[in-house]
NURORO-362594 format. One record per atom (N, C-alpha, C, CB): x, y, z; atom name; residue number from 1. Coordinates in steps of 0.05 Angstrom, whole numbers, plus 5000, padded with zeros to 4 digits. Glycine has a CB too. Layout:
xx/yy/zz/atome/num
X/Y/Z/CA/NUM
...
This chain:
xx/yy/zz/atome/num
5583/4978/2875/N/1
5573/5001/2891/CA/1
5597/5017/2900/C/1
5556/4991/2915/CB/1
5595/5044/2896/N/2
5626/5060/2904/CA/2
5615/5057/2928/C/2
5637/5095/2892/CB/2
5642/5058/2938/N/3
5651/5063/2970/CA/3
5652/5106/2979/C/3
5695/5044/2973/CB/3
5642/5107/2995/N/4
5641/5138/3007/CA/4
5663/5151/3010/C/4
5631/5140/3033/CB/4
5674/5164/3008/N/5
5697/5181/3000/CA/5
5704/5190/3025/C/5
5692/5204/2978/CB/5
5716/5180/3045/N/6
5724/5186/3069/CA/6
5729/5223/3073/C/6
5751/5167/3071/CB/6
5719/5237/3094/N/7
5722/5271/3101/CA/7
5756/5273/3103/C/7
5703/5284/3138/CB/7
5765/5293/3089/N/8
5791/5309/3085/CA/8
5788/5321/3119/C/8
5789/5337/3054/CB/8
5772/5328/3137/N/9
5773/5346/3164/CA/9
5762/5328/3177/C/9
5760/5375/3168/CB/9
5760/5335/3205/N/10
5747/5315/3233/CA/10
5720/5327/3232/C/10
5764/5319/3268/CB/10
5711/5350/3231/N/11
5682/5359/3230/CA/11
5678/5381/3215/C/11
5671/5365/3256/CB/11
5651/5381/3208/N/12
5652/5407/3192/CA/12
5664/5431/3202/C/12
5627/5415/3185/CB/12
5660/5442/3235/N/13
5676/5458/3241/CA/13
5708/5464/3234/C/13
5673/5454/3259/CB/13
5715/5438/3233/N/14
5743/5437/3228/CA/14
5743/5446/3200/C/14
5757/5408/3233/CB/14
5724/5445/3182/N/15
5731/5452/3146/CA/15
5733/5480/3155/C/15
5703/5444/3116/CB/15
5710/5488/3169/N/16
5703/5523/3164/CA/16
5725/5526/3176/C/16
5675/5542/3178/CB/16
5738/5527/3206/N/17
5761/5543/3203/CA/17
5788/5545/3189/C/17
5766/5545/3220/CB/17
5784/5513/3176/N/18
5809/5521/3143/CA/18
5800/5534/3130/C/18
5818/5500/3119/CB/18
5774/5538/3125/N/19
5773/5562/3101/CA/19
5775/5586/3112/C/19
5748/5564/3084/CB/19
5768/5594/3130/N/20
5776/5623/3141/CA/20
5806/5620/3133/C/20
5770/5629/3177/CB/20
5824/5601/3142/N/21
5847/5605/3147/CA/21
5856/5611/3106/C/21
5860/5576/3169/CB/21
5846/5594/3100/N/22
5851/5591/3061/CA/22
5848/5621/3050/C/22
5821/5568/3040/CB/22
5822/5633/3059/N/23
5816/5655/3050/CA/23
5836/5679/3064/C/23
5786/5659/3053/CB/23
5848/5677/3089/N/24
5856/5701/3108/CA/24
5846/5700/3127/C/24
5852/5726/3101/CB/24
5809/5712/3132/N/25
5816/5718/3157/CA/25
5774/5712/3151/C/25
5840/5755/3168/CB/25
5768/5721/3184/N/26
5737/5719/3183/CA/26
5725/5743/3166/C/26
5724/5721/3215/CB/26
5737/5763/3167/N/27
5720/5787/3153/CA/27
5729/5774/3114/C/27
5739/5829/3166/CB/27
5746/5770/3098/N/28
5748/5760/3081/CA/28
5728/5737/3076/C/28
5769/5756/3083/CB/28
5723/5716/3090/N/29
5706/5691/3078/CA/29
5681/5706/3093/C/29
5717/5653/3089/CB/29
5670/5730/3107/N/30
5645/5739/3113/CA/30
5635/5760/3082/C/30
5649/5758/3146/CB/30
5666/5765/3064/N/31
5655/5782/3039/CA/31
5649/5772/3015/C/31
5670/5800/3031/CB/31
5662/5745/3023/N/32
5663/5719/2996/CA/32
5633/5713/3002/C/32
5689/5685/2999/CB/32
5620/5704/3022/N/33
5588/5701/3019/CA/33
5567/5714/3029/C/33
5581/5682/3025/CB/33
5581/5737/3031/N/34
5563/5772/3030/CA/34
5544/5764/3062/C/34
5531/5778/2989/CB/34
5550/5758/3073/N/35
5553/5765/3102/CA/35
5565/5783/3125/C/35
5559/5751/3107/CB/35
5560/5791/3143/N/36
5570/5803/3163/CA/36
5597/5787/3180/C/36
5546/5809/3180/CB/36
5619/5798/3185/N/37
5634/5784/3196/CA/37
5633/5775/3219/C/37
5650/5791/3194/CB/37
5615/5785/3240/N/38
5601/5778/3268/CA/38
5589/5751/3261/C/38
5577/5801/3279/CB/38
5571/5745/3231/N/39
5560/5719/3233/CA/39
5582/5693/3230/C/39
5538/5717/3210/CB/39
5602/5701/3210/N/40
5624/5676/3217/CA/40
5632/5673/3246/C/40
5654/5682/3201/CB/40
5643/5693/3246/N/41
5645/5688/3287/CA/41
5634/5677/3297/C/41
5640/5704/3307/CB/41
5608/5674/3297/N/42
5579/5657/3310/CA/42
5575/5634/3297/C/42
5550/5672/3305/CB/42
5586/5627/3272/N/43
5581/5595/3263/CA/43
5612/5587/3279/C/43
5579/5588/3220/CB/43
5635/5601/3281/N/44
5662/5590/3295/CA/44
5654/5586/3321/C/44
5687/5610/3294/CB/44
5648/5605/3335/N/45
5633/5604/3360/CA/45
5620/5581/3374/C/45
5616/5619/3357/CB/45
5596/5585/3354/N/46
5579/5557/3366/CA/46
5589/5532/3356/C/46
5546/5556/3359/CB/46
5610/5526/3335/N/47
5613/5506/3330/CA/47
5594/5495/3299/C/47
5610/5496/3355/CB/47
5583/5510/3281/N/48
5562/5511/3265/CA/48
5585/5501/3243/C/48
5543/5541/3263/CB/48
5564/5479/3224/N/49
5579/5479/3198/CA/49
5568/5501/3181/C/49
5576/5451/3182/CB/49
5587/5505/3160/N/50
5576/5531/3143/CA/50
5549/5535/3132/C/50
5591/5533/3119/CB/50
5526/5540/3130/N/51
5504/5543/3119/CA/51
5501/5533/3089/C/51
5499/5568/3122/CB/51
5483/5522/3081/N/52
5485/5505/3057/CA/52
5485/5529/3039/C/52
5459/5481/3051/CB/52
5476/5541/3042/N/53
5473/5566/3015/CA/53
5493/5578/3005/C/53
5457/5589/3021/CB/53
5519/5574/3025/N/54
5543/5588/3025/CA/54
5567/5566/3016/C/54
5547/5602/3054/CB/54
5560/5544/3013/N/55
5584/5518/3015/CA/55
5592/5520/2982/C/55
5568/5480/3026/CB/55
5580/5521/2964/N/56
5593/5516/2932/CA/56
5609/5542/2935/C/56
5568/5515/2900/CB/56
5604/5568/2939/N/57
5624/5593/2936/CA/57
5644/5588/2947/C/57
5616/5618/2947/CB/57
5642/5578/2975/N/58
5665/5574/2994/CA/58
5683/5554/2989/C/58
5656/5568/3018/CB/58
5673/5530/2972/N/59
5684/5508/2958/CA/59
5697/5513/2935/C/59
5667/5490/2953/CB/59
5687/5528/2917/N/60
5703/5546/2898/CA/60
5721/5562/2900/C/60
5692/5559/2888/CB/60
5726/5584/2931/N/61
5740/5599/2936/CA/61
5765/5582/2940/C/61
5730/5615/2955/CB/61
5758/5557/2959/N/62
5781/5546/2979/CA/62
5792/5516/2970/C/62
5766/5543/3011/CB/62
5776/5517/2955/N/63
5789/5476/2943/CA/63
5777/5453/2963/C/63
5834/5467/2948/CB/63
5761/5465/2985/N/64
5753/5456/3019/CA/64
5727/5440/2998/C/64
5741/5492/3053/CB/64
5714/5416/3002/N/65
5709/5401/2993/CA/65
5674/5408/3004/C/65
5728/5378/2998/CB/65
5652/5409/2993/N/66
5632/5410/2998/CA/66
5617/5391/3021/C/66
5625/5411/2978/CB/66
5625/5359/3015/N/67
5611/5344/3036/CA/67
5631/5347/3057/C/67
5604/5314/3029/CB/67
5656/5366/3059/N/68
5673/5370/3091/CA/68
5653/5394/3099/C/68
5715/5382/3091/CB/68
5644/5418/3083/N/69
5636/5437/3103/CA/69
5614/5440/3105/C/69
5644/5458/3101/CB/69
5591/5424/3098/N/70
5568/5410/3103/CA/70
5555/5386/3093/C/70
5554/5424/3100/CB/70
5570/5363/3111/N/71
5555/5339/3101/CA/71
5526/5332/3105/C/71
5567/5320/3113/CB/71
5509/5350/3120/N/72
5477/5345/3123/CA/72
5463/5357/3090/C/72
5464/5369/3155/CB/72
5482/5379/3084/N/73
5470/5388/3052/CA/73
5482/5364/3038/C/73
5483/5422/3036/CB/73
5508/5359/3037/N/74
5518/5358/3018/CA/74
5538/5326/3031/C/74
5531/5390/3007/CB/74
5529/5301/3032/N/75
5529/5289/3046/CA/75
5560/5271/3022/C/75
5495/5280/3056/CB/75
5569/5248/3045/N/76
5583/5240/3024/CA/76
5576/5208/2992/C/76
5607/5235/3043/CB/76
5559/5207/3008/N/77
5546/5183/3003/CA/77
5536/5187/2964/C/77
5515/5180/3031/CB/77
5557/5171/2947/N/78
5548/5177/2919/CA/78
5515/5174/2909/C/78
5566/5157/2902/CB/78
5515/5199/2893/N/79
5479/5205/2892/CA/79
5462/5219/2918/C/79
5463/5174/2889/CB/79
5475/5227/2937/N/80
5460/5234/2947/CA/80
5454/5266/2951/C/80
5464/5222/2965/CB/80
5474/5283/2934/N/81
5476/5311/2941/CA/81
5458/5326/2933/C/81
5497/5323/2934/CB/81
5444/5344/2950/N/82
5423/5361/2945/CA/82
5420/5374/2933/C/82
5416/5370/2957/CB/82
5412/5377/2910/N/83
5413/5393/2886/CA/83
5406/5430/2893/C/83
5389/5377/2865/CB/83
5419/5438/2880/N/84
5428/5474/2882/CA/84
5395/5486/2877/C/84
5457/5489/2849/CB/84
5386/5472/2859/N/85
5359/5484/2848/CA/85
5337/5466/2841/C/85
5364/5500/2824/CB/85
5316/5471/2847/N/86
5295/5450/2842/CA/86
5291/5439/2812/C/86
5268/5461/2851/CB/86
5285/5427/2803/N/87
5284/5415/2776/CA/87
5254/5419/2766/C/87
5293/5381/2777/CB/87
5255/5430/2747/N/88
5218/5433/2742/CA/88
5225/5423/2702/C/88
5198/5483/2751/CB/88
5199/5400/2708/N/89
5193/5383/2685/CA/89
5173/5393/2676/C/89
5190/5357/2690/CB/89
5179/5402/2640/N/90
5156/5420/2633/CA/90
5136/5396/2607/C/90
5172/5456/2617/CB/90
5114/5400/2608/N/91
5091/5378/2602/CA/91
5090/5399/2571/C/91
5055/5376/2631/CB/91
5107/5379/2554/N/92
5107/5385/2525/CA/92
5080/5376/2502/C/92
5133/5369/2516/CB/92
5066/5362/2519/N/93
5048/5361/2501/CA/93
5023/5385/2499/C/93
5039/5336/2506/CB/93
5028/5403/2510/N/94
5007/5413/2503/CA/94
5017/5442/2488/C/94
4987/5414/2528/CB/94
């Protein structure tokens, strides 16, 4: 059974503000996932991990590891990551 791949950061907060820092600045990682730069502020703010919808771009931009900047999506536990898109099984017999 693999063992869980211990978090690269202390909380997801802690990933998001390396990636701000990776990318430059808040208005930069607010254009990388076509957001307003007031809403990064408000996930820094309150302390918010990045929004799941935004973590593979941001993980691509920054090398910042997906289960660091949301382990509730994207958890570390092998097999468990929530797939990007639903899977639809198409009934060939007919």
């Amino acid at each position: 059974m693999p063992v869980p791949q211990a978090s690269t950061y202390a909380s997801p907060e802690e990933a998001l503000r390396r990636a701000v820092e990776c990318v430059g600045s808040q208005a930069a990682l607010a254009r990388l996932v076509g957001v307003a730069q007031p809403s990064v502020w408000r996930w820094l703010k309150q302390g918010q991990a990045l929004p799941g919808r935004h973590v593979l771009v941001v993980e691509k931009a920054t090398g910042i590891s997906r289960h660091d900047l949301n382990p509730v999506f994207y958890p570390h536990e092998a097999g468990a990551e929530v797939p990007s898109s639903p899977s639809v099984q198409l009934d060939s017999t007919r």
